[in-house]
C-alpha positions as CSV (number, residue, x, y, z in Angstrom):
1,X,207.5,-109.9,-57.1
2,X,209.6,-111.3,-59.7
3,X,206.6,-113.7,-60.4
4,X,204.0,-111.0,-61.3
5,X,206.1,-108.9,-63.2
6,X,207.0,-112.0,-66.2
7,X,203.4,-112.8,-65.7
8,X,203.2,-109.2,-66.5
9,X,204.8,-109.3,-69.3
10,X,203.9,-111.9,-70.8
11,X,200.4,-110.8,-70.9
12,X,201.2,-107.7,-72.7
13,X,203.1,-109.8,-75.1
14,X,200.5,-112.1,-75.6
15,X,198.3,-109.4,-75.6
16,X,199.9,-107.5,-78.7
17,X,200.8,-110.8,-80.7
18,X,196.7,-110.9,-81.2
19,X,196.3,-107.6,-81.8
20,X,199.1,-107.8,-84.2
21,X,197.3,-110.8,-86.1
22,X,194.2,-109.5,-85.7
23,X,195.1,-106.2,-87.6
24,X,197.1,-107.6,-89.9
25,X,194.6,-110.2,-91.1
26,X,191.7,-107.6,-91.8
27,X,194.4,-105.2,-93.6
28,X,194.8,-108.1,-96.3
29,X,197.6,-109.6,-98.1
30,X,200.7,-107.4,-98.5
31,X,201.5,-109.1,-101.6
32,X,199.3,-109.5,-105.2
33,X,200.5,-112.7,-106.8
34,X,199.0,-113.4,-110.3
35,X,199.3,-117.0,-111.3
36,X,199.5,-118.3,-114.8
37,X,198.6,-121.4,-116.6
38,X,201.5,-124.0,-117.3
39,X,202.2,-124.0,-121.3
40,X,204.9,-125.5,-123.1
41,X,207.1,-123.0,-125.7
42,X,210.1,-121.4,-126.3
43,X,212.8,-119.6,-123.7
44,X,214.6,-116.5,-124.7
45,X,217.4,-115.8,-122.8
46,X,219.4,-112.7,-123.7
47,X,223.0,-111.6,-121.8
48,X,224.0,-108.3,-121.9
49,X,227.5,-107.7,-121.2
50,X,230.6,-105.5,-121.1
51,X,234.2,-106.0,-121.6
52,X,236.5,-107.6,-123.8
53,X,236.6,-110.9,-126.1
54,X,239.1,-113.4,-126.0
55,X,239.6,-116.2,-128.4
56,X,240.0,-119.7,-127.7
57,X,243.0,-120.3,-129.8
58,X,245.1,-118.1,-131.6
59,X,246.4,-119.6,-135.2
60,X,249.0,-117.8,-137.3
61,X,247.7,-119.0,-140.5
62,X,250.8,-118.7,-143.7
63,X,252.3,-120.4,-146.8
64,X,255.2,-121.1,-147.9
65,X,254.5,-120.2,-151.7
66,X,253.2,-116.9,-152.7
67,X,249.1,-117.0,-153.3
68,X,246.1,-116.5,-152.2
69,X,244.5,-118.9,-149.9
70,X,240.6,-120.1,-151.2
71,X,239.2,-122.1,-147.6
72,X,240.6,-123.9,-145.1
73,X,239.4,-127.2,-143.9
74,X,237.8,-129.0,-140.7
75,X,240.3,-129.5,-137.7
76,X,241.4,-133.1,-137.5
77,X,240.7,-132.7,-133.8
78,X,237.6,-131.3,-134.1
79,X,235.0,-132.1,-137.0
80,X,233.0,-129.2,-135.9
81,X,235.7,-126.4,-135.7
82,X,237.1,-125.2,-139.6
């Protein structure tokens, strides 16, 4: 008894695995993919954010003589920074 009822029911699964396939195949793709030729160019990349900016370092800049102060000049540590 046991026998004919998993051979049973694996004929009804069987049997709704091709229907499902069947059916699913005529309906047609589920998805629309477009495709696009491969091009070199540029990549914009844009970040939009919230919150609040930090600095890197924080300098206290003064003199010890009373003036106004006309540039400053590159870090010795760092050509880049000024």
């Amino acid at each position: 008894m046991k026998k004919l009822l998993a051979f049973l029911l694996l004929l009804c699964m069987g049997g709704g695995a091709v229907y499902y396939v069947s059916h699913k195949s005529a309906a047609g793709p589920l998805m629309h993919l477009r495709t696009e030729a491969i091009r070199r160019g540029d990549l914009l990349s844009t970040v939009n954010a919230t919150g609040t900016l930090q600095p890197e370092e924080i300098v206290n800049v003064g003199a010890q003589v009373a003036g106004l102060i006309v540039s400053f000049g590159e870090d010795p540590n760092s050509p880049s920074k000024h």
